[in-house]
C-alpha positions in Angstrom: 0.0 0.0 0.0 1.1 3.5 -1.2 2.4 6.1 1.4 -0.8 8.3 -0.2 -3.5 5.4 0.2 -2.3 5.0 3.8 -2.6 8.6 4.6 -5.8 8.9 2.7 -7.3 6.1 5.0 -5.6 7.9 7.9 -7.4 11.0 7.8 -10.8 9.4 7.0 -10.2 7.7 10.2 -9.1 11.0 12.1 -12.4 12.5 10.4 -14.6 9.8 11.4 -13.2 9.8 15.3 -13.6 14.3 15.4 -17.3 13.4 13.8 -17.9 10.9 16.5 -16.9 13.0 19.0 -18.7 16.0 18.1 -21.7 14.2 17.4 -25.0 15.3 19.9 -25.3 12.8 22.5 -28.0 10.5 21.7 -31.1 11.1 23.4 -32.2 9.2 26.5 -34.8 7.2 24.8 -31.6 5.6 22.3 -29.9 4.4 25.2 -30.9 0.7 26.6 -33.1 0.7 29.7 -31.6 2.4 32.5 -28.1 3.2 30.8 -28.0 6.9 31.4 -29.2 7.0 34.5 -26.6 3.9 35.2 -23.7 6.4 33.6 -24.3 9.2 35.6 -24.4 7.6 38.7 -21.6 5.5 37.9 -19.0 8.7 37.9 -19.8 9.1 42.0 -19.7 5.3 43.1 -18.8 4.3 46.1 -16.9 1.1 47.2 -19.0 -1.4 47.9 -19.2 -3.5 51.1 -19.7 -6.9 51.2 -20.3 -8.0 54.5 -22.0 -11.0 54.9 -25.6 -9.1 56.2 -25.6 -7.6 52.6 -24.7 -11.0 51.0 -27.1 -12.8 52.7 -30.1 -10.3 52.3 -32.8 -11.9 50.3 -33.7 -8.5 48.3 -30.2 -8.2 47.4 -30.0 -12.0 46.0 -33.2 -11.5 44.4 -31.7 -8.0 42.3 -28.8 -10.4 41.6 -30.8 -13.3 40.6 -33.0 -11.8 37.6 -30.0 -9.9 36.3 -28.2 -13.2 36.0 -31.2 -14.5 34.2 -31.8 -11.5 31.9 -27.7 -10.6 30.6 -25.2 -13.2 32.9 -26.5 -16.7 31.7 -26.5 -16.6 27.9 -22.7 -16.5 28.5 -21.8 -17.8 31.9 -25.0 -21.0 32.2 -24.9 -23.9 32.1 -26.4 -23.7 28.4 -23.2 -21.8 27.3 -20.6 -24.8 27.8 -17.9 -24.9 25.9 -16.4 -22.3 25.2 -18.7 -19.1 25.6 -17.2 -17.6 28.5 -15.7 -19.2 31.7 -17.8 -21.5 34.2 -17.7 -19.5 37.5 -16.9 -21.3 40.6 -18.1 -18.6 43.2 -16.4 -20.5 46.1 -13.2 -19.1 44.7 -14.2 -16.0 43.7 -14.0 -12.9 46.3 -16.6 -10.5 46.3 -14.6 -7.8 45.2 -13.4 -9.4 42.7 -16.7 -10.4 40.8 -18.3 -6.9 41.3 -15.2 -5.2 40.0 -15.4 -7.6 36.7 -18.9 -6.8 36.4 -18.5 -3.3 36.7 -14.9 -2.7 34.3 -15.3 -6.2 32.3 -12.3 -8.0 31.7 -11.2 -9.4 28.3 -14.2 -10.5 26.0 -16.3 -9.6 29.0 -17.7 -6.1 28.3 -17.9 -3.8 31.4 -21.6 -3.2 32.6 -21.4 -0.5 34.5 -23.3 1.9 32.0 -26.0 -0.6 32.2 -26.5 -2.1 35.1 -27.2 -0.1 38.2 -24.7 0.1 41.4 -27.5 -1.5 43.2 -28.4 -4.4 40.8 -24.4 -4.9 40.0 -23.8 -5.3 44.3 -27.0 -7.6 43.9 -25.1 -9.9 41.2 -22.4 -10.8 43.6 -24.7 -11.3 46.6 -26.5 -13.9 44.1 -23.4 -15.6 42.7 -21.7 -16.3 46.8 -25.5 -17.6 47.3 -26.9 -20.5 48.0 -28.9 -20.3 45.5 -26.4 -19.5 42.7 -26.5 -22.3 39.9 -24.9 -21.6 36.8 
């Protein structure tokens, strides 16, 4: 490739990124379910404490439980072996741990923290050391 195709390509790329970045943000109603609200909050976040009252509070399990079913199981159930993402073993997993790869992602893993609340995130990790936690 030519040194004037390659800069060509480069500054449609630089053009696309300033367009993309001086594009309107899209309004509330574009965004999935909960999203902006989930962004904005996310900026001021505390650290989260997992002490076992919070991890063994049915409410908390229950937040945890039908996020798991609606996004966590198509790649981490028992439906998605092999291969799809790794089988958790929450025995081994601290809760710090999980909630941070929740909220950042790790890998293929997308971070969810623009789309799950801080609430229903904490409640994913109170459902995985669970119980009643069967992936």
């Amino acid at each position: 490739m030519g040194n004037r195709q390659m800069s060509s390509r480069w500054v449609m790329a630089l053009g696309c990124a300033l367009a993309l970045l001086s594009a309107p943000a899209a309004p509330a109603g574009d965004a999935p379910k909960g999203a902006v609200v989930a962004t904005q909050a996310a900026a001021r976040e505390p650290t989260p404490k997992f002490d076992k009252a919070f991890l063994s509070d049915p409410k908390n399990i229950e937040t945890g439980r039908k996020v798991w079913e609606m996004q966590c199981r198509h790649c981490h159930g028992s439906k998605a072996y092999p291969g799809k993402a790794p089988k958790l073993k929450p025995g081994q997993l601290e809760p710090d741990f999980i909630f941070d790869r929740v909220t950042n992602g790790f890998g293929k893993m997308p971070s969810w923290k623009a789309v799950f609340s801080y609430e229903q995130r904490k409640g994913v990790v109170a459902y995985i050391k669970s119980d009643d936690f069967w992936p």
